[in-house]
C-alpha positions in Angstrom: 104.6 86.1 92.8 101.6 85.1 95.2 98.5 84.1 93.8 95.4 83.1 95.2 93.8 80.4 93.9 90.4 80.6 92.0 88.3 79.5 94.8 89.9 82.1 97.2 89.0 84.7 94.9 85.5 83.2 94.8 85.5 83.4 98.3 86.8 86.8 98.8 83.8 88.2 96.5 81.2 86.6 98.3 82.6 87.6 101.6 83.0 91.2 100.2 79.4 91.3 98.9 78.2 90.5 102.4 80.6 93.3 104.2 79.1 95.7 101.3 75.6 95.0 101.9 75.4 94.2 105.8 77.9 95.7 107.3 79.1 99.1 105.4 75.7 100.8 105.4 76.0 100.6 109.6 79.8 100.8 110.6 79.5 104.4 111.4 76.2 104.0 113.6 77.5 101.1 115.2 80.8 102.8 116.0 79.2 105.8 117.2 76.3 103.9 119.6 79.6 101.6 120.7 76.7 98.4 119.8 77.7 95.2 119.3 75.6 94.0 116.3 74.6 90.4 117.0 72.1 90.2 114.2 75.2 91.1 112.0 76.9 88.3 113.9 74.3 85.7 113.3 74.2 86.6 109.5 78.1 86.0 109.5 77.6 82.2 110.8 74.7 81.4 108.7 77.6 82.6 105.8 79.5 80.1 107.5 82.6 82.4 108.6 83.1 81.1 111.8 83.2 77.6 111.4 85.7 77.5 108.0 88.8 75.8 109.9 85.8 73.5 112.2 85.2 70.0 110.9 81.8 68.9 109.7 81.1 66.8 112.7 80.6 70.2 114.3 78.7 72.0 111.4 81.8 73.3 109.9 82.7 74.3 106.0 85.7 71.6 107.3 87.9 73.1 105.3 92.0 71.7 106.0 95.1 72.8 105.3 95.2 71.4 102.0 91.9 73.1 101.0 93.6 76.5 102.4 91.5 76.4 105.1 93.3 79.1 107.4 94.2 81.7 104.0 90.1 81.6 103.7 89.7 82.6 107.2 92.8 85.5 107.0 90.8 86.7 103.5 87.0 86.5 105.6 88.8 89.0 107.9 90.6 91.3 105.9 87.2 91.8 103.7 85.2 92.4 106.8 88.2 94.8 108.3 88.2 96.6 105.3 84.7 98.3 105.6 85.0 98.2 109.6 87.4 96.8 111.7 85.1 96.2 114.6 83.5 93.2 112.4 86.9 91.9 111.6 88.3 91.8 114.9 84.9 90.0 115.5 85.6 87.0 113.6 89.3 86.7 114.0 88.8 86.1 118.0 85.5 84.1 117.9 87.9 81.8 115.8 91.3 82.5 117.0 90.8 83.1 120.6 87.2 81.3 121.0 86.6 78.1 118.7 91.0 77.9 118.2 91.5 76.7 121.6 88.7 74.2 122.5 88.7 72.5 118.7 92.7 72.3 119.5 92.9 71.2 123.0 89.6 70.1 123.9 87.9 66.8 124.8 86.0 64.8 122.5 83.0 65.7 125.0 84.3 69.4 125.4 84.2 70.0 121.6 80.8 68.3 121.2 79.0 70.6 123.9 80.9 74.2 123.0 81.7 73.7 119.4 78.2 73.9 117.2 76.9 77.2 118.6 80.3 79.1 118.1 81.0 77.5 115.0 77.2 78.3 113.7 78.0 82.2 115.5 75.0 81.9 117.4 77.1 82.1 120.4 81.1 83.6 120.9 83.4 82.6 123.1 86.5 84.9 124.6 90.0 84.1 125.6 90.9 85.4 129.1 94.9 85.9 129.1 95.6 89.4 129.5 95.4 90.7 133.6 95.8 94.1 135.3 99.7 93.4 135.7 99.9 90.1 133.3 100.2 91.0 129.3 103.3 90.4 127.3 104.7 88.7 130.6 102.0 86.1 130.6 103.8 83.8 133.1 103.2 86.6 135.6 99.4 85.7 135.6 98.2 85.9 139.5 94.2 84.3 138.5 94.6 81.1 140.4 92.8 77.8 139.8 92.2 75.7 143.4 90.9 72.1 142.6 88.1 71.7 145.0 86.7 67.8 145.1 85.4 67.6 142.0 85.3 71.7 141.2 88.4 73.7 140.2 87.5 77.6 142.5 88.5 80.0 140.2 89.7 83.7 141.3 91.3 86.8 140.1 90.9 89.5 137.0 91.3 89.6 133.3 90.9 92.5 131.3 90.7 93.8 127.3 89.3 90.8 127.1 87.2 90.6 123.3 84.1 88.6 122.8 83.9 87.9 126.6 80.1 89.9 128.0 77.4 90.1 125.1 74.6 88.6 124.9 75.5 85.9 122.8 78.9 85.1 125.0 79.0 81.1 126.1 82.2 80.9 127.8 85.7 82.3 128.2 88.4 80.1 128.3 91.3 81.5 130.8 94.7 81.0 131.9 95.2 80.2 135.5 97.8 79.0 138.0 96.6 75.8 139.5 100.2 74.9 141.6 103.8 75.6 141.0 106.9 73.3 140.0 110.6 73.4 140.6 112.8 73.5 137.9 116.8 74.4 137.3 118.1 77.2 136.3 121.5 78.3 136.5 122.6 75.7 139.3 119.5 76.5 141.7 116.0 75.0 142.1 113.1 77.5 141.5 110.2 77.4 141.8 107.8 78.1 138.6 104.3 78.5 138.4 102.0 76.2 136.8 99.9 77.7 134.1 96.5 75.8 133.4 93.6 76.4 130.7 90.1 76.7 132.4 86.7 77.1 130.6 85.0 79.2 132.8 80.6 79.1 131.0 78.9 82.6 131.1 76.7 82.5 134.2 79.1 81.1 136.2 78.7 82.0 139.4 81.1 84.1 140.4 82.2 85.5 137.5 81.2 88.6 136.1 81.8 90.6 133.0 82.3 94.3 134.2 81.0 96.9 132.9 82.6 97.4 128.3 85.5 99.4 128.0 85.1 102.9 126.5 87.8 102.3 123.7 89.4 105.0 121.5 88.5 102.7 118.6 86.6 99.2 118.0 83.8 100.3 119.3 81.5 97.9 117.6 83.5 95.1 119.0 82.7 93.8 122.7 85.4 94.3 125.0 85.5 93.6 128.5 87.2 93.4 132.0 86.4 89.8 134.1 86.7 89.4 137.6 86.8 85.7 139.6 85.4 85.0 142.8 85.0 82.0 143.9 83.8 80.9 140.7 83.0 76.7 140.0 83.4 74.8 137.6 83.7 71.3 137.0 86.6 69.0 137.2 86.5 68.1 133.4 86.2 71.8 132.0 90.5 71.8 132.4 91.1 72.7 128.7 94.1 70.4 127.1 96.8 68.8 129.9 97.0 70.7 133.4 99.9 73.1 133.4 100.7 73.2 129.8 98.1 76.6 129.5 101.2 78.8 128.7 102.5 76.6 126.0 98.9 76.1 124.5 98.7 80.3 124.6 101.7 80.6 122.7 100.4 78.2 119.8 97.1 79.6 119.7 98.6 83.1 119.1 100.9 82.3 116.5 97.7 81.9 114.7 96.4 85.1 115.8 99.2 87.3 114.7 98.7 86.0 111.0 95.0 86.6 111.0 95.7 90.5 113.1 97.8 90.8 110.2 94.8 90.4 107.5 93.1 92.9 109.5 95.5 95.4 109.1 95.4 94.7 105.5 91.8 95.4 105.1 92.4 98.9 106.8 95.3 99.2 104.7 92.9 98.5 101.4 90.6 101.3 103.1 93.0 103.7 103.4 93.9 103.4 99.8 90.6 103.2 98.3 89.0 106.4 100.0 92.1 108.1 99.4 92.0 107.3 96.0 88.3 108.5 95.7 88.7 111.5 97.4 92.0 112.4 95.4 89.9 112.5 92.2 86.7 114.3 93.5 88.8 116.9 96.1 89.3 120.3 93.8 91.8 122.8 94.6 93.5 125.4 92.2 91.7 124.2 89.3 92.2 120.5 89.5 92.1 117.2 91.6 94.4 117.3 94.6 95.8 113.4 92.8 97.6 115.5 90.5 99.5 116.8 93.0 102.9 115.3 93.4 102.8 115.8 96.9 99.5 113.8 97.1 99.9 111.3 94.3 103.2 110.5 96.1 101.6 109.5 99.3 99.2 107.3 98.0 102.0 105.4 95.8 103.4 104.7 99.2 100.4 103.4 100.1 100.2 100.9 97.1 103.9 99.9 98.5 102.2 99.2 102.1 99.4 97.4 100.6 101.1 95.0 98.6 104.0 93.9 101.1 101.5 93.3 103.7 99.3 91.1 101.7 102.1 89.4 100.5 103.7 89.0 104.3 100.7 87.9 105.2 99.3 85.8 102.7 102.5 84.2 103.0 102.4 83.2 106.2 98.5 82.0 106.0 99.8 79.7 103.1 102.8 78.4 105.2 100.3 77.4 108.3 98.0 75.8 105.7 100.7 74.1 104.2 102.0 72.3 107.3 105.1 74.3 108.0 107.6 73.9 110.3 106.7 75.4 114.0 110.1 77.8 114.0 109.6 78.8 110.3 105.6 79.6 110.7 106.6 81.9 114.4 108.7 83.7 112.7 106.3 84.3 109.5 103.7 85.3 111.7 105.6 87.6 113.6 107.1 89.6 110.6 103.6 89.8 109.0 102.3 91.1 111.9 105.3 93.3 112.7 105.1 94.7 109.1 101.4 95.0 108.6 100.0 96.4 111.6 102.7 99.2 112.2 102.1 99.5 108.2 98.5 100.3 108.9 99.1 102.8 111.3 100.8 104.5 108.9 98.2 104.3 105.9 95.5 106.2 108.2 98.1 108.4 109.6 98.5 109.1 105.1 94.6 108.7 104.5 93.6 111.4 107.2 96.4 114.1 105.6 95.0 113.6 102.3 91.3 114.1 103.4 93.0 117.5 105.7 90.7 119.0 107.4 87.7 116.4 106.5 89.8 113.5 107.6 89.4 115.4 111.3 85.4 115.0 111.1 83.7 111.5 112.3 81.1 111.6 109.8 83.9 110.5 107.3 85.2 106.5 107.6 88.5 107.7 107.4 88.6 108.9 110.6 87.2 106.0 112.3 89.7 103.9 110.8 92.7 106.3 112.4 91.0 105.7 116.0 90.6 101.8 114.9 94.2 100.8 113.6 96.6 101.9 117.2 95.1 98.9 118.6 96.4 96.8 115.7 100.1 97.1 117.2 99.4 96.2 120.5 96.7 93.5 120.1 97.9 89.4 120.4 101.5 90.5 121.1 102.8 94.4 121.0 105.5 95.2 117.9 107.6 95.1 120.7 107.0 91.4 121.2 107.0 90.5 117.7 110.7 91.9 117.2 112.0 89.8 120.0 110.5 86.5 118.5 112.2 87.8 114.9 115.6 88.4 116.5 115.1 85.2 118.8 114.7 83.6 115.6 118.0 84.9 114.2 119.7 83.3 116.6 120.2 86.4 118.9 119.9 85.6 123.1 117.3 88.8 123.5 115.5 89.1 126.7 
């Protein structure tokens, strides 16, 4: 059996105190005004929840591996997801996708200038992958980086791109080809692009944060589509060795699934707890609808949903903390993500049947949480994706 240890439970109450108190009360006006809280924001930095995994140089908690570091992260999430998921997805990419990448791959000098405002939240930072015909197939990116003198000229599109035009936005970091390389492949020379990680500051001119997505769910979180024209930036803002951007993608999203995966466990945990309520208040023929077999049953199976997910994933966090082999970890994160996200979409599908016709009105959570969780199985790589990496890690040649 899995068991946190006493200073992750600590952690999880303190972090749940603050989700009760700052973010519940607003979800549902937040959601519905599609505003991106950046108060709420702040107050999660001076908690310290974006800078747990940042050393102390940088005004991190410094917290490594051995302190559990990433598994305190995954249970920040899953507390905030589990009174909105708009928070949670929040954090997880200011961290994942934002501070992830530079505290990684980044210069001494790089970390230095970005670092202490993201870590501290008073600024986020996005992660431009995803174009218009670029997702799962990364390495068919078309944004193209042209070193100019001392300048790399930065243009094409991103999109669904989180964290990446609010007020409070410093930088996205994106993907770009900056020149191509032959390599062999079944007898013949082709030619292969070269994928390269840019840091592109807000104000940048030249690039522009379009107008914010109207999403069927997240509504509180910023999303965007970015477009490149022409923008400059200087020589040194390459992020980690030129053409290894792909390879540096993959790592930093192996991360990601893990910490999707704790955010589908807090909407999980939602689920489950309004159910429960409303089973017991809900009267019909002379009794509570929990005594029902037909309802009681549904909420056993989410019980069953809830605890494999938390232990898929708290598994996984405590294998990256731990040091684990690259192969073993990919695979971890994939099944926890797999299993907990397509697991979520379930519990809300369960929630909203047990509320019946009241889980159909927005002015009840549950319903917000059913237009929230679809995302979850798409989001840092589809379910599809994730059952490739499983079977490629079986051994099996799947394309």
């Amino acid at each position: 059996m899995f068991e946190l240890s006493r200073e992750h439970e600590e952690f999880r109450r303190t972090v749940a105190e603050f989700a009760t108190a700052e973010v519940a009360p607003y979800a549902a006006q937040w959601d519905r005004d599609h505003h991106f809280p950046v108060d709420t924001v702040r107050k999660m930095g001076e908690l310290g929840l974006f800078g747990l995994t940042a050393p102390e140089e940088y005004g991190g908690a410094g917290l490594t591996g051995a302190d559990g570091g990433f598994t305190s992260l995954c249970l920040a999430i899953e507390e905030l997801g589990r009174v909105d998921q708009s928070m949670g997805i929040t954090l997880e990419a200011a961290v994942g996708l934002g501070i992830n990448p530079i505290l990684t791959f980044g210069t001494d000098e790089q970390k230095a200038t970005w670092l202490p405002d993201l870590v501290a939240g008073r600024a986020v930072a996005g992660f431009g992958l995803t174009e218009p015909g670029a997702g799962s197939d990364a390495g068919a990116t078309r944004t193209r980086a042209v070193l100019d003198g001392e300048e790399w000229v930065v243009d094409g599109a991103k999109q669904f791109i989180t964290n990446s035009g609010s007020e409070i936005t410093s930088l996205v970091t994106v993907t770009a080809r900056t020149g191509s390389r032959s390599v062999q492949r079944d007898g013949a020379t082709v030619e292969k692009p070269e994928i390269s990680t840019i840091i592109v500051p807000a104000g940048t001119p030249g690039f522009t944060a379009e107008k914010a997505y109207d999403k069927l769910g997240w509504h509180a979180s910023d999303t965007h589509p970015l477009s490149f024209e022409g923008a400059r930036v200087p020589a040194e803002n390459l992020l980690g060795e030129r053409g290894r951007g792909y390879a540096q993608f993959l790592a930093t999203l192996d991360d990601g699934r893990v910490a999707i995966a704790a955010l589908a466990v807090g909407c999980i945990q939602a689920c489950l707890d309004m159910s429960l309520e409303y089973a017991g208040q809900r009267q019909t023929f002379g009794g509570p609808i929990g005594r029902k077999q037909g309802v009681a049953f549904q909420l056993a199976d989410l019980e069953t949903m809830l605890r494999a997910a938390r232990l898929l994933t708290y598994s996984a966090a405590a294998m990256k903390d731990a040091g684990a082999p690259v192969a073993a970890f990919k695979q971890a994160a994939a099944i926890a993500k797999l299993h907990a996200t397509e697991s979520a979409v379930s519990a809300t599908r369960i929630a909203t049947q047990v509320f019946g016709g009241y889980g159909f009105m927005e002015e009840y959570p549950v319903a917000r949480f059913y237009r929230d969780a679809k995302v979850l199985e798409i989001g840092e790589g589809t379910s599809e994706v994730q059952r490739m990496l499983i079977a490629r890690g079986l051994g099996l040649p799947v394309e």
